[in-house]
C-alpha atoms as one frame of an Amber mdcrd trajectory, in Angstrom:
protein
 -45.139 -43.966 -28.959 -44.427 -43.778 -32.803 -42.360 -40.946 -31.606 -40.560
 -42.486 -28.691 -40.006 -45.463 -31.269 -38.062 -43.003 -33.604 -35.939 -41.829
 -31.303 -34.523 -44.820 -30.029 -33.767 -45.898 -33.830 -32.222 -42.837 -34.595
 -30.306 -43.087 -31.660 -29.193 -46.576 -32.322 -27.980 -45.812 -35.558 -25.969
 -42.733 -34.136 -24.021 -45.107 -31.421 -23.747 -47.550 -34.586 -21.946 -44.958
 -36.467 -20.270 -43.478 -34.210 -18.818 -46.879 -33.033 -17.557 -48.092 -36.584
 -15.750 -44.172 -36.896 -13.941 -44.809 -33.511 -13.086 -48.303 -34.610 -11.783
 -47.091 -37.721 -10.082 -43.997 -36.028  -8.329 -47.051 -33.843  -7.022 -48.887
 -36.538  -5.544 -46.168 -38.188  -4.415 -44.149 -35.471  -2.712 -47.267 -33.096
   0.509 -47.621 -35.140   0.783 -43.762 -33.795  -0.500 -44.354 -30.563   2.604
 -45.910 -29.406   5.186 -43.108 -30.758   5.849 -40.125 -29.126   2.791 -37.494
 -29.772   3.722 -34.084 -30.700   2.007 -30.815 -29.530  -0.797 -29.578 -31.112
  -0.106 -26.779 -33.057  -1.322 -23.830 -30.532   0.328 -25.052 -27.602   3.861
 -24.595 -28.484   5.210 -21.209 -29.026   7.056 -19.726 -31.457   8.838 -16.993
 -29.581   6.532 -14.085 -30.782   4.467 -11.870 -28.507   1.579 -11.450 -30.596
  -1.190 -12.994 -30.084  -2.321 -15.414 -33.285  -5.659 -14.737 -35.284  -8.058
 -17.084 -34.210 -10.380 -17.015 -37.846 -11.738 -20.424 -37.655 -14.220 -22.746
 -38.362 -17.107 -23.764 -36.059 -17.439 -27.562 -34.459 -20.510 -29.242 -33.296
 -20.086 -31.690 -30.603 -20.348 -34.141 -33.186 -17.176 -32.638 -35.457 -19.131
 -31.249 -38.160 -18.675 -28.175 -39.459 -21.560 -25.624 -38.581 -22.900 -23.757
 -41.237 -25.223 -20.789 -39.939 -27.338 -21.321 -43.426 -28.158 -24.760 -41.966
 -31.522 -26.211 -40.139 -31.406 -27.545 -36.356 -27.771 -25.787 -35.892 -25.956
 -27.013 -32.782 -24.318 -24.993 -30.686 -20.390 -25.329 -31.386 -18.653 -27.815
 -28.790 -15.419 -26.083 -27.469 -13.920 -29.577 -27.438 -14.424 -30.089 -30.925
 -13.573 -26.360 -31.468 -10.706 -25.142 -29.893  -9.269 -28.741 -29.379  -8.502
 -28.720 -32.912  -5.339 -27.438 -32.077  -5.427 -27.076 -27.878  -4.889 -29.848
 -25.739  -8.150 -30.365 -24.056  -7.759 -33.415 -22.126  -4.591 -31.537 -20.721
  -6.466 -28.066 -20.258  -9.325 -30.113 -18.563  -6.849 -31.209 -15.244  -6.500
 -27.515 -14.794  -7.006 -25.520 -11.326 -10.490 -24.612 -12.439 -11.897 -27.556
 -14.174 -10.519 -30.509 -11.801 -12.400 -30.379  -8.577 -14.066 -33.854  -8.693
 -10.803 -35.059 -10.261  -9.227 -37.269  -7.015  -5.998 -37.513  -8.807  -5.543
 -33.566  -8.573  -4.521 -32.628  -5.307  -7.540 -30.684  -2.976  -4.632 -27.583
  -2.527  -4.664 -24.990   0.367  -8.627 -24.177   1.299 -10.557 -21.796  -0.723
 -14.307 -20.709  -0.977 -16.868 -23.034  -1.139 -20.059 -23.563  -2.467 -22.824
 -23.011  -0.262 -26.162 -24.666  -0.026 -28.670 -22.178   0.823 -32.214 -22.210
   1.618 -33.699 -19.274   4.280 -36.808 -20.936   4.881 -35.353 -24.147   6.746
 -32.461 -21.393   7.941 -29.791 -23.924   5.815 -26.274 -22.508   4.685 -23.873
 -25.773   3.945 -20.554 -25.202   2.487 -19.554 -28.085   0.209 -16.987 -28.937
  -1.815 -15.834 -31.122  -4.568 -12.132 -30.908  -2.829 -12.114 -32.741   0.360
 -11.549 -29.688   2.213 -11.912 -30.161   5.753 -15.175 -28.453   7.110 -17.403
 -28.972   3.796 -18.906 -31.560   2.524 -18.923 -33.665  -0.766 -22.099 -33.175
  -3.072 -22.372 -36.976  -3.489 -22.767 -37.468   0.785 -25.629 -34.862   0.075
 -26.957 -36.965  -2.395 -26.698 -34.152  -4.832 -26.633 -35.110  -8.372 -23.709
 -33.998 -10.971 -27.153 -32.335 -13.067 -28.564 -30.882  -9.763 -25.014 -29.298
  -8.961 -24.911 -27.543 -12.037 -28.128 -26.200 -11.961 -27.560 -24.770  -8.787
 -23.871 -23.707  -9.358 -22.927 -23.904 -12.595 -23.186 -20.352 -13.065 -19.695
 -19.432 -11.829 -18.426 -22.611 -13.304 -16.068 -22.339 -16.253 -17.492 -25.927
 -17.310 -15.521 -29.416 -18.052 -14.625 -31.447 -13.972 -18.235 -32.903 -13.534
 -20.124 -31.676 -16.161 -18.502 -33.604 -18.903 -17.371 -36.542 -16.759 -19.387
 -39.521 -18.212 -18.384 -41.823 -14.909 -20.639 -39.820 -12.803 -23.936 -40.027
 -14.846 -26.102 -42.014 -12.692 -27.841 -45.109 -15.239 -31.353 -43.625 -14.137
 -30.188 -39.810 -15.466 -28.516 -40.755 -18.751 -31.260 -39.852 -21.130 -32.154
 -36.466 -19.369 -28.405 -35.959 -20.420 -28.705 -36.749 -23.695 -31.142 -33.391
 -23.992 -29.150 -31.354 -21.654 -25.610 -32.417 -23.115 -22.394 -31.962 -21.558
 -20.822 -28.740 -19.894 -17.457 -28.620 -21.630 -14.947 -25.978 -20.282 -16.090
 -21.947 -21.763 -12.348 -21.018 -23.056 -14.591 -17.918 -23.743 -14.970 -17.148
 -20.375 -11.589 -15.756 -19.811  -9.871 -15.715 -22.897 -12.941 -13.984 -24.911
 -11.708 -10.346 -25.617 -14.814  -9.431 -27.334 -17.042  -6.329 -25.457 -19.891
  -8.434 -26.151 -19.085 -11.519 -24.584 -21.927 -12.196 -21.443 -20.518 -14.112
 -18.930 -24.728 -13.900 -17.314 -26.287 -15.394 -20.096 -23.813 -18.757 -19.452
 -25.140 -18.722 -16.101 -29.081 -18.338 -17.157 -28.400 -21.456 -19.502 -27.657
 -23.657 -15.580 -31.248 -24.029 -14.083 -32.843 -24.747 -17.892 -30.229 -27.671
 -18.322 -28.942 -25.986 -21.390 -25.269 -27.529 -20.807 -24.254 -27.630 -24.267
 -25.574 -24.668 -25.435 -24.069 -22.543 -22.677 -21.083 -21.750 -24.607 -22.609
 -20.345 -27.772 -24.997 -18.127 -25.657 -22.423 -16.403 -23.832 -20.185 -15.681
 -27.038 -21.196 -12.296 -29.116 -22.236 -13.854 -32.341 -24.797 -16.420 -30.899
 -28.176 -16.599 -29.450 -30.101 -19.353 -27.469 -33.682 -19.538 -26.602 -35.579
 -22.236 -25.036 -35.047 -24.924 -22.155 -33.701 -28.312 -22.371 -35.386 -28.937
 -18.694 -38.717 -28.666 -20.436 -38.026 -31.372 -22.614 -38.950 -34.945 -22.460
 -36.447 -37.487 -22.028 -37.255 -38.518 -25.402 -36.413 -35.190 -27.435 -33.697
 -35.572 -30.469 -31.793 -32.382 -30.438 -31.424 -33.341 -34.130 -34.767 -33.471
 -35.239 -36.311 -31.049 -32.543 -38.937 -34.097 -32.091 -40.856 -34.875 -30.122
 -41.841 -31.750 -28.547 -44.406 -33.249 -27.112 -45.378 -30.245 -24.485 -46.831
 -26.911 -27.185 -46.160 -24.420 -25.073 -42.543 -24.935 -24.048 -39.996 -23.995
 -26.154 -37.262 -26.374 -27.578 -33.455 -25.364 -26.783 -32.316 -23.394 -29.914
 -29.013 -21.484 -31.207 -29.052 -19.319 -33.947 -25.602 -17.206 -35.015 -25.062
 -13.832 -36.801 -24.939 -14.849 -40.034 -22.440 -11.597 -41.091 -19.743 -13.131
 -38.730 -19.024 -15.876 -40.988 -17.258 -15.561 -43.908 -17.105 -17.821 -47.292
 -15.572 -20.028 -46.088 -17.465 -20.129 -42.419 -14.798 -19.230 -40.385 -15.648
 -16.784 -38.103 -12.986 -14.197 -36.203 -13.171 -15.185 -32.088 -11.150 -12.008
 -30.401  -9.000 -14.174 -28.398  -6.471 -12.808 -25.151  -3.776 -14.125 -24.044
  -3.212 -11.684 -21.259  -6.750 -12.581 -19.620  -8.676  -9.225 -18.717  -9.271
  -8.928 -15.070 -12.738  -7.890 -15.576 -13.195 -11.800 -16.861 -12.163 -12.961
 -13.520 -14.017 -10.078 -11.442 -17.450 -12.457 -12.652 -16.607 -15.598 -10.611
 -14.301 -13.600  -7.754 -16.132 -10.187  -6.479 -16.152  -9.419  -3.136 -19.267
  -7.035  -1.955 -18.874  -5.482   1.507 -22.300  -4.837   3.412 -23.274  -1.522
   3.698 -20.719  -0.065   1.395 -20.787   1.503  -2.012 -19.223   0.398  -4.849
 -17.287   3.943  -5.464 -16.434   3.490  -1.947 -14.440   0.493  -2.571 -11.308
   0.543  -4.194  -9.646  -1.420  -6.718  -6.857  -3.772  -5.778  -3.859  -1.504
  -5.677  -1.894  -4.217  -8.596  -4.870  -3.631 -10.596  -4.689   0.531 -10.441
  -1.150   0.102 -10.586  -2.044  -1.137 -14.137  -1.435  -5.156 -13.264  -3.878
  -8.353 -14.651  -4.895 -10.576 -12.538  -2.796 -13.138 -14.443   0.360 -11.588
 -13.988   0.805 -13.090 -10.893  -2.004 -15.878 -11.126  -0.525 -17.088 -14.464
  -0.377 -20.477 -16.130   1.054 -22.889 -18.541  -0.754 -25.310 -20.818  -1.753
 -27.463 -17.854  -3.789 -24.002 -16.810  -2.354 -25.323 -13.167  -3.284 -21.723
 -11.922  -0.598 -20.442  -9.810  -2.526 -18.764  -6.508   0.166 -17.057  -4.761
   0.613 -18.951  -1.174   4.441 -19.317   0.157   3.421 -23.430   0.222   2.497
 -23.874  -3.594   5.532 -21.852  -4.495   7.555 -25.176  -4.997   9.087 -24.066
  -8.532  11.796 -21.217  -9.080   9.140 -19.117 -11.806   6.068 -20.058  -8.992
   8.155 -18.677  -6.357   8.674 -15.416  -7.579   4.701 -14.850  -7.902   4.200
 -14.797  -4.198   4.095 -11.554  -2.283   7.495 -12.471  -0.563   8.908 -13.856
  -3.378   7.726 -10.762  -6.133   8.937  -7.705  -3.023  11.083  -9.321  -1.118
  13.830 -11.416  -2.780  17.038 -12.110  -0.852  19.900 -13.966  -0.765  18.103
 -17.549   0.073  15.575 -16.970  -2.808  15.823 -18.587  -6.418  14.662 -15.694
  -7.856  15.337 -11.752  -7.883  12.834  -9.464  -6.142  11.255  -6.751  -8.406
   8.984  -8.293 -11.434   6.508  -6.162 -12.628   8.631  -3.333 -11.167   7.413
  -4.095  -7.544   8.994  -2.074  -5.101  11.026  -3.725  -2.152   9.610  -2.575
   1.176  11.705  -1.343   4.297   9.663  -2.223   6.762  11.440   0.283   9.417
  10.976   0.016  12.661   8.864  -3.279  12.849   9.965  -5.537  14.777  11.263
  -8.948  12.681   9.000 -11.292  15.047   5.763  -9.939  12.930   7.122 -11.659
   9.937   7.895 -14.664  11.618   4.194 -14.665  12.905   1.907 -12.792  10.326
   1.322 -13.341   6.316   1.681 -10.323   4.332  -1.873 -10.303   3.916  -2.239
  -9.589   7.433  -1.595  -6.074   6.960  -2.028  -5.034   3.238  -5.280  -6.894
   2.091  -9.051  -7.258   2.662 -11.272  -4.709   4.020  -9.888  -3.146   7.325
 -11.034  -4.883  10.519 -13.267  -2.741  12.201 -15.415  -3.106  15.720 -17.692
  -5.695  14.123 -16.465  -7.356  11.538 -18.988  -6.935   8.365 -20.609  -9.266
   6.347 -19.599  -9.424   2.839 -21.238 -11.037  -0.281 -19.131 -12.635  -2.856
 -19.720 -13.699  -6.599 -19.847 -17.750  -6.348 -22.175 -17.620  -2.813 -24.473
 -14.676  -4.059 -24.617 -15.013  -7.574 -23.114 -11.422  -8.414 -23.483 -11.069
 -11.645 -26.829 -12.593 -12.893 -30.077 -11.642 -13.940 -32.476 -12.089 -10.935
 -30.295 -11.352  -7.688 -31.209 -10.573  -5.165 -29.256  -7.053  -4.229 -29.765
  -6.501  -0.648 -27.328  -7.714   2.229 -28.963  -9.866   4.097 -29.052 -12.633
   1.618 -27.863 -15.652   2.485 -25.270 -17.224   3.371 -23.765 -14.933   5.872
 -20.412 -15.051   5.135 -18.267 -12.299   7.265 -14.645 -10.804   6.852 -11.942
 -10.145   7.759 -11.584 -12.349  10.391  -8.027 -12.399  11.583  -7.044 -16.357
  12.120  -4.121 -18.903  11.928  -3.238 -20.282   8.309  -1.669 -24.001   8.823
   1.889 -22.796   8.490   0.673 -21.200  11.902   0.901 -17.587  10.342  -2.267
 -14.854  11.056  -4.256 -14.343   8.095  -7.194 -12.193   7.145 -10.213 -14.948
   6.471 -13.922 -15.352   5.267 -15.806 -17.269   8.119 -19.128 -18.878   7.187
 -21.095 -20.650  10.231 -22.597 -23.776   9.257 -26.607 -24.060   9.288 -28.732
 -27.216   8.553 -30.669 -30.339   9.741 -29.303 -33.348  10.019 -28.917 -37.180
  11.111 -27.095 -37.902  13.818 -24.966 -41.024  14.058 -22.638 -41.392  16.752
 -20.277 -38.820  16.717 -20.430 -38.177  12.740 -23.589 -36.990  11.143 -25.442
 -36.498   7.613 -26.723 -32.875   6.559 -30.429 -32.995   5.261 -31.309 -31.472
   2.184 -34.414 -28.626   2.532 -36.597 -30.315   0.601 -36.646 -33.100   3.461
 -37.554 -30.728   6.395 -39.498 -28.268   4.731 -42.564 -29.904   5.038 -42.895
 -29.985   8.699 -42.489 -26.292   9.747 -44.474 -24.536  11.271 -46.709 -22.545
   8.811 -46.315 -19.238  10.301 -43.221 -19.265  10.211 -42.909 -20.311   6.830
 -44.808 -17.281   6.053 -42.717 -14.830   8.261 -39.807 -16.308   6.148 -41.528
 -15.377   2.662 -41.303 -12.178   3.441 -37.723 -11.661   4.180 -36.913 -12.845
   0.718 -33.354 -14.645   0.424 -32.546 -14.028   5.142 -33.593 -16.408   7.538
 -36.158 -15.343  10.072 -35.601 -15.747  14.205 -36.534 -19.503  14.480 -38.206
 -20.203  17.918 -37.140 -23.316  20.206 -40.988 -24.651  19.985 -39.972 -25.000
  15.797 -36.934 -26.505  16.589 -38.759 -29.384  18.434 -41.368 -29.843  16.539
 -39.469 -30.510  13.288 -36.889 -32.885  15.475 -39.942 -34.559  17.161 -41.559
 -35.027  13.871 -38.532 -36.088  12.024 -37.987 -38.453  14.465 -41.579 -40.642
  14.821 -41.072 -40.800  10.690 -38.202 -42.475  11.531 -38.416 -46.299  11.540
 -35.119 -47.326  12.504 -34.804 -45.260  15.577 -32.456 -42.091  13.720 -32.089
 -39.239  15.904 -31.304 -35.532  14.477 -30.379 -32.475  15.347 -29.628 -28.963
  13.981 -26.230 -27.261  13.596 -26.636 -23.352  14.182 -24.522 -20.691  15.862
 -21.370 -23.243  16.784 -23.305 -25.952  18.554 -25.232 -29.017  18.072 -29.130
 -28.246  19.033 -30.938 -32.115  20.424 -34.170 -32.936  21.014 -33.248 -35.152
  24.591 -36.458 -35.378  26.133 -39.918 -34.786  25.145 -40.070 -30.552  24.643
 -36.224 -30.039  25.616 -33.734 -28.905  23.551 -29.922 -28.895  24.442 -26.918
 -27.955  22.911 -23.600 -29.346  22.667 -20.145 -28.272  21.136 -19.583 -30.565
  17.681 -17.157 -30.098  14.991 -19.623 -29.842  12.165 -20.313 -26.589  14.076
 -17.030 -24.885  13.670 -16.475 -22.332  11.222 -15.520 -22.872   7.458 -12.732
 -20.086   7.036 -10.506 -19.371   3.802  -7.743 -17.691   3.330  -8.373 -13.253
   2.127  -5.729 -12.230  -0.714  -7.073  -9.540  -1.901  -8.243  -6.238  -2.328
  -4.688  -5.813  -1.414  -4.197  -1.996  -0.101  -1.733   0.768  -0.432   1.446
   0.659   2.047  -0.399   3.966   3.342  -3.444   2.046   4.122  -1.741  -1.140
   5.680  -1.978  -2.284   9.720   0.739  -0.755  11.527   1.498   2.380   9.739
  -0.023   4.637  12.115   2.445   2.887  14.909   2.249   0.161  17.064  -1.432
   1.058  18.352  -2.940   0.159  15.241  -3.005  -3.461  16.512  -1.791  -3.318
  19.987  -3.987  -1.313  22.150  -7.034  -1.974  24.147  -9.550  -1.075  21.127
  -7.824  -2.997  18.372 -10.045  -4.304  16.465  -7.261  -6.365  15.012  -7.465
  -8.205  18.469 -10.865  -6.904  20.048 -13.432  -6.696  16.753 -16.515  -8.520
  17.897 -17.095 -11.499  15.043 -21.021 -12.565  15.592 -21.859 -15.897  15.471
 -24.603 -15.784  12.464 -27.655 -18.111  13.889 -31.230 -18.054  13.311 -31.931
 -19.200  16.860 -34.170 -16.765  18.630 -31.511 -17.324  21.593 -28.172 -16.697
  20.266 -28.760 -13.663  18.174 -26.218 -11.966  20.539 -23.868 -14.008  20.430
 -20.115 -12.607  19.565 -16.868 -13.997  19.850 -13.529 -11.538  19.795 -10.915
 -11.708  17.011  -7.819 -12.770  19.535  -9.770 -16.430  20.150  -9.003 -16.985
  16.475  -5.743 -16.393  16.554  -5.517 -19.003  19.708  -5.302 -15.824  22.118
  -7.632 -14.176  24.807  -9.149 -10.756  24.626  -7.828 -10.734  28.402  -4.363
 -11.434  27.351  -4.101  -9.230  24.711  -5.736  -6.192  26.908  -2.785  -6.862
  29.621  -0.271  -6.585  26.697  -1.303  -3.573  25.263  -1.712  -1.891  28.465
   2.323  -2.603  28.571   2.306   0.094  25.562   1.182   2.709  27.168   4.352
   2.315  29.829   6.821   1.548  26.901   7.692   5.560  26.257   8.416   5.506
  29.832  10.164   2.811  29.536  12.154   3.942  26.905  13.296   7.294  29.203
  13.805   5.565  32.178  16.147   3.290  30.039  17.607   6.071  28.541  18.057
   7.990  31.704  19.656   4.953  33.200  21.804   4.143  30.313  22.980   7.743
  30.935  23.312   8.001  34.100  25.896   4.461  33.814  27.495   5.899  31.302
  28.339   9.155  33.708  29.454   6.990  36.788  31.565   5.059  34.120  33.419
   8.044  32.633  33.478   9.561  36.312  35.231   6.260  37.704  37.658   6.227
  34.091  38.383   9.644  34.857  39.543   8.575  38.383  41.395   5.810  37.120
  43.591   8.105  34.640  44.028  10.676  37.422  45.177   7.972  39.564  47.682
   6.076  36.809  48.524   9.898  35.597  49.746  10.532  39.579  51.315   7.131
  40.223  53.514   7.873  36.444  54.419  11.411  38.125  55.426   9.992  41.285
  57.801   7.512  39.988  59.350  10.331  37.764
C-alpha cells in the first residue's frame, strides 16, 4: 500500500509539472501561435540529392536527453526524437498511421485484419476503415490495447496507439506501464543491416508499446514485459515490482554508439529499401517454394517499391489505382499513366525508363473491360485457385509462426472479379467465419472467447491437434453451441453462424438451416503485384489463354473455405465473379474454335466478290470501249 501510495504522489507531481511547463510553453509560445509557422528544418529541401547525416541526440518521451551512462533509461520516443525537426502531427495523418482517423478518407479496399481462432472455426476481417464487408474493432468490442496486441506487429505505430481519445477511463493506468505506440520512422527509413523489424512485433503481446521502437533499432536492447506489471508500476523508479519472478520492461543501448556528446549516427534512407516493405506486404503461395517464386519484375528490373508508391511530407502514400490518380505527379505513377501516356494525359509516358507496350493484335474492348493487372500481376490462375498466406494475416516474419499452409485464415488468389469502376481485377477472397447475434436482418460477430466454452470437448481436442486449421465441424456441434447460446440468453437473442456463404440457424429444436446473408459474402481486395514479365502475361500465347473451354481465367474452380462437415465440396467458377456464367462463357469460346474458319470463309468470300466485281468492271469497260468504237 506504502507502495501504491508512492506512486500516485509521484505521479501527481509529474502531471503538476508537466502542467506548469505546458502553461508556460503557452504563454510564451501564443504570440507565435497566431503567425504563420515555418517548416521544421528537415522537411523542406534544399535542392541536394544527398541524403543528410542524421548524428543526433536521443529523446525520451518526456524530452530529456538520454544518456546510456544513466539508471532506469527510457527507451527514446520517436516523437520527441525525430520530431525535433519532422513534422509529426503531419507525418501521423499519413496512409499508414490514419486508419481510425474518420477525417482521412477509408480509400479504395485493401487487406484486412483478420480475427482468427481455429478452435471455434472464426476468421473475421475487420477494419479500422469502414470498408464494406469488415467490421470495426470497437462493434467487436475490441479494445485499442487488445488490437495491438493482436496486430500491432505489422503496424508501423501512431493511428490508435497514441490516440489518447480512445483510452477507455477503466484502461488508463494499464497504459501508463505499457505507454504509447508512436509511429517506428525506423521501420522503413532505417538503413542499418541490423535493424529487426521481428523484435517490434515480439514487443505487441507483452504491452511493451513504448519500448518497441528502441528494440527494433541496432543499438538497443529490451527485455522484460510491461503486461506482467501491475497497474501500479513507475517506469521511473522500476517500483513496485511487486510479482519476483517477472521481469520489469527494460532498454539498455550500446554504449560505443554514442559519442561525447551522445549523439548517436541513425543510417537513415530516403529511397526506402523494398526489403522494409516486404515485412508488412509478403505474399506466400501454398505449396510453392520460395526460389520458385519470382520477384516483382520492377523490383529485378532494379525499381523500389517507392518509386512508384512514393510520398511527400504528408506520407499520403500514393498506391497506384487509375481513381486516386487525381494529381498530374500521382497520375503518372499508375500503370497506365507510367506505360501508356497519350495525348489526353498530363503527363509523358516513360519514367523510370518504362517501356510503352504495343499491345498488337488485342482487341481495344479488353482495355475498356480489364485493369492492367488482369493480365501482368499475381500468381497465374490455375484450375483451383490456391490459397496464399500473406504477412499482416499470417504473421510472416516473426518468431513463433506457424510455417505450414493450412493456417488460418484461408485467404485464396487470384480470383478474377469486378473492381467498382466495373473493370476485372485479380483479387484476394477471404470467406467470412464466426458466431454471432442475430438481429433482424443485421447481426453482431461473437468474439471466441464467448463460444468457446460450450463445444463439444472432442472436438476441441481434434482441433488441438491441427495446430493454427480448423477441423470438419459436425451439424450436432453446430446445434448444440446455438441451443446453448440461446437458453443463456435472457432476452430472447437468437444466433447463428456464418460459414461457407450462408447463414447456418438453429429453427427448430435439432434443425439447422441455411440462408443466403450478406455478412456471408466474400471480403475481396484488389492484387497489384507480383507484377510479371510481358512474356508471362494472359493472352500472349493467343486468344485461348482466356477464351477456351478450360480457361481457368473463366473456369478455375474457387472453393468456398468452410469448416462445415457438409460443404467441404463446395466450389464456385471464376466467370460468377466477374457477373458471368461458366455456361456462357463455354458457348463463347466454343465460337473460337469456328473463328479460323471464319476467317477463310470470309476471306474466300471477300475474294470471290472481289472477282465477280472486276469480272462485271471488266464488262463494263468492254462495253463503254465498244459503244466509243462504234460512234467513231
Amino acid at each position: 500500500m506504502k507502495a501504491f501510495k508512492c506512486h500516485f504522489y509521484n505521479l501527481i507531481q509529474f502531471k503538476r509539472r508537466k502542467s506548469i511547463q505546458l502553461c508556460s510553453a503557452f504563454v510564451l509560445l501564443f504570440p507565435l501561435s497566431v503567425l504563420p509557422q515555418e517548416s521544421m528544418l528537415g522537411d523542406v529541401s534544399d535542392g541536394s540529392r544527398a541524403v543528410p547525416v542524421h548524428l543526433i541526440k536521443l529523446y525520451d518521451e518526456d524530452g530529456s536527453v538520454i544518456r546510456p551512462n544513466e539508471t532506469h533509461l527510457l527507451p527514446f520516443s520517436t516523437r520527441e526524437t525525430c520530431g525535433k525537426c519532422h513534422d509529426y502531427q503531419k507525418i501521423s495523418a499519413g496512409l499508414h498511421f490514419s486508419a481510425g482517423n474518420p477525417a482521412v478518407p477509408a480509400g479504395r479496399k485493401g487487406e484486412p485484419w483478420v480475427l482468427t481462432d481455429p478452435v471455434t472455426a472464426t476468421q473475421i476481417p475487420i477494419s479500422q476503415r469502414g470498408w464494406s464487408g469488415t467490421y470495426l474493432p470497437g462493434s467487436l468490442s475490441i479494445t485499442p490495447m487488445q488490437f495491438l496486441q493482436k496486430f500491432g506487429a505489422h503496424l508501423p505505430g501512431g493511428g490508435i496507439g497514441e490516440a489518447d481519445s480512445l483510452i477507455p477511463a477503466e484502461n488508463y493506468l494499464r497504459w501508463q506501464v505499457s505507454g504509447k505506440l508512436e509511429i517506428n520512422c525506423l521501420s522503413c527509413h532505417d538503413g542499418e543491416a541490423a535493424h529487426d523489424q521481428s523484435q517490434f512485433a515480439a514487443q505487441m503481446p507483452k504491452q511493451n508499446f513504448r519500448w518497441a521502437a528502441a528494440a527494433s533499432s541496432g543499438f538497443a536492447k529490451v527485455s522484460g514485459s510491461a503486461k506482467d506489471m501491475p497497474e501500479q508500476y513507475d517506469i521511473y523508479t522500476a517500483v513496485p515490482a511487486s510479482v519476483t519472478d517477472k521481469i520489469p520492461p527494460s532498454v539498455s543501448y550500446e554504449r560505443s554508439r554514442f559519442n561525447s556528446k551522445n549523439e548517436v549516427f541513425f543510417d537513415i534512407v530516403r529511397d526506402i529499401p523494398s526489403e522494409r516493405c516486404y515485412f508488412c506486404h509478403s505474399t506466400k503461395v501454398s505449396s510453392v517454394e520460395r526460389w520458385q517464386q519470382d520477384d516483382d519484375v520492377h523490383v529485378q528490373a532494379g525499381m523500389l517499391c517507392v518509386d512508384c508508391h512514393s510520398n511527400s511530407l504528408d506520407h499520403n502514400m500514393t498506391r497506384g489505382a487509375e481513381s486516386e490518380a487525381a494529381s498530374t505527379h500521382a497520375s503518372s505513377l499508375t500503370c497506365e499513366g507510367c506505360h501508356l501516356g497519350g495525348e489526353d494525359r498530363p503527363m509523358l509516358a516513360g519514367r523510370f525508363g518504362a517501356p510503352k507496350p504495343q499491345h498488337l493484335g488485342i482487341p481495344p474492348v479488353h482495355f475498356d473491360k480489364m485493369s492492367c493487372t488482369a493480365c501482368h500481376s499475381g500468381p497465374l490462375p490455375t484450375e483451383q485457385i490456391a490459397t496464399v498466406k500473406t504477412s499482416r494475416a499470417h504473421k510472416l516474419g516473426t518468431h513463433g509462426v506457424l510455417k505450414n499452409d493450412e493456417v488460418l485464415p484461408r485467404i485464396l488468389s487470384p480470383v478474377f472479379a469486378k473492381l467498382e469502376n466495373g473493370k476485372i481485377a485479380p483479387h484476394k477472397l477471404l470467406w467470412p467465419s464466426f458466431w454471432a447475434e442475430l438481429h433482424g436482418d443485421s447481426l453482431a460477430p461473437l468474439l471466441p472467447e464467448r463460444v468457446q466454452p460450450f463445444l463439444i470437448a472432442s472436438y476441441v481436442a481434434d482441433s488441438i491437434k491441427a495446430p493454427g486449421n480448423w477441423v470438419d465441424m459436425p451439424d450436432s456441434m453446430i446445434v448444440a453451441v446455438l441451443d446453448t447460446l440461446a437458453k443463456l440468453d435472457s432476452v430472447g437473442t437468437q444466433f447463428g453462424y456464418i460459414a461457407g456463404g450462408n447463414l447456418v440457424k438453429l429453427v427448430s429444436s435439432g434443425t439447422l438451416t441455411s440462408v443466403s446473408h450478406r455478412a456471408a459474402n466474400p471480403y475481396m481486395w484488389p492484387v497489384a503485384h507480383d507484377v510479371r514479365p510481358a512474356a508471362q502475361s494472359l493472352g500472349v500465347r493467343g486468344c485461348d489463354d482466356c477464351h477456351s473451354t478450360g480457361s481457368p481465367f473463366y473456369f478455375s474452380e474457387v472453393g468456398i473455405a468452410t469448416p462445415l462437415a457438409s460443404g467441404h465440396r463446395a466450389v464456385l467458377t471464376m466467370a460468377e465473379f466477374q457477373g458471368s456464367s461458366a455456361l456462357y462463357q463455354s458457348a463463347f469460346a466454343l465460337s473460337f474454335l469456328f473463328r479460323p474458319w471464319l476467317k477463310i470463309l470470309i476471306i474466300a468470300s471477300t475474294l470471290i466478290i472481289a472477282a465477280v466485281v472486276l469480272v462485271y468492271a471488266f464488262q463494263g469497260l468492254a462495253g463503254l470501249l465498244k459503244t466509243f468504237a462504234e460512234e467513231n
